[in-house]
C-alpha positions in Angstrom: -18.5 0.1 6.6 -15.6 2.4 7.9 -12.0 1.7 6.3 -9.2 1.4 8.8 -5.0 1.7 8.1 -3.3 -0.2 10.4 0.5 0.4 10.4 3.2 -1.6 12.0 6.9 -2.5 11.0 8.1 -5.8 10.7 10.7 -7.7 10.7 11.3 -9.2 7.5 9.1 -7.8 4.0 8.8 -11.2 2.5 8.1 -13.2 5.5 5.1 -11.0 6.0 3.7 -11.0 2.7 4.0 -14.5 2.6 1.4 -14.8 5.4 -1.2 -11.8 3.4 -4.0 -14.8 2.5 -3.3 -16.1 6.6 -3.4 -12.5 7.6 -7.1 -12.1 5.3 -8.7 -15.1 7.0 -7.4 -14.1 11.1 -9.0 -10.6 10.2 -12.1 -11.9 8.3 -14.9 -12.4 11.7 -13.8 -9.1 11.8 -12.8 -7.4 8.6 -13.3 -7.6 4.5 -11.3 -6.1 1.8 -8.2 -7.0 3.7 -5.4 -4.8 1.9 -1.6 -5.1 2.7 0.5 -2.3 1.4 4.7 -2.3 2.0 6.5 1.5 2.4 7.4 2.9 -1.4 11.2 3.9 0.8 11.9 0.1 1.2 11.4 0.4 4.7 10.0 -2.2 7.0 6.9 -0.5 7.3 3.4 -1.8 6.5 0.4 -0.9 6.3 -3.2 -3.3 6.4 -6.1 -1.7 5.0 -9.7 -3.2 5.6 -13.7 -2.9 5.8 -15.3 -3.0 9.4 -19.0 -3.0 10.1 -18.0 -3.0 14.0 -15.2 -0.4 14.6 -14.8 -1.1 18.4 -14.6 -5.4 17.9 -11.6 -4.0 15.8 -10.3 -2.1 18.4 -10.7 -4.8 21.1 -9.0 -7.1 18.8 -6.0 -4.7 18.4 -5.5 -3.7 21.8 -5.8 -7.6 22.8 -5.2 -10.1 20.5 -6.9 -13.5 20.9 -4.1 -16.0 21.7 -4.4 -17.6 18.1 -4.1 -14.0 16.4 -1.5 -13.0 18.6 0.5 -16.3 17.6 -0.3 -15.4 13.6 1.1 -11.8 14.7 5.0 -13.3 15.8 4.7 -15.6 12.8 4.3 -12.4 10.3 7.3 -10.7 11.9 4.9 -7.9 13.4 6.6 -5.6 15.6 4.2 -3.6 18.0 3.1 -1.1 17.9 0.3 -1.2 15.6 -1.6 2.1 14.7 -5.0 2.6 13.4 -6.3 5.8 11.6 -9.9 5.7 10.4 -11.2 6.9 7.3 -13.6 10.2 7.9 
């Protein structure tokens, strides 16, 4: 399993952490131990941390969103774009 950060802004904190158990189950054919984490500045920066056994399904995912995760995406407030760094 690699661990991924995924960071993104978005457009409103507690619309998007109301959506973290929607956010688990769009990411779990994909992902486990599906983290969110919100900027210590009180930002509107984010930050997803999770588990993948298949590194490039991730990155196909992020660079095109099926239509139902891209849907889950406005609904969160996500604001593009979305960066992944890769635990080594």
């Amino acid at each position: 399993m690699t661990r991924v950060v995924i960071t993104h802004a978005v457009k409103d904190l507690d619309t998007w952490l109301s959506y973290t158990a929607e956010r688990a189950s769009q990411l779990s054919s994909i992902a486990s131990d599906v983290r969110d984490h919100v900027a210590a500045d009180g930002s509107r920066n984010v930050a997803v941390t999770v588990e993948v056994s298949d590194l490039a399904a991730l990155q196909a995912v992020m660079a095109s969103p099926p239509p139902e995760m891209g849907a889950a995406m406005d609904r969160h407030g996500v604001i593009p774009p979305l960066v992944a760094y890769i635990e080594k």
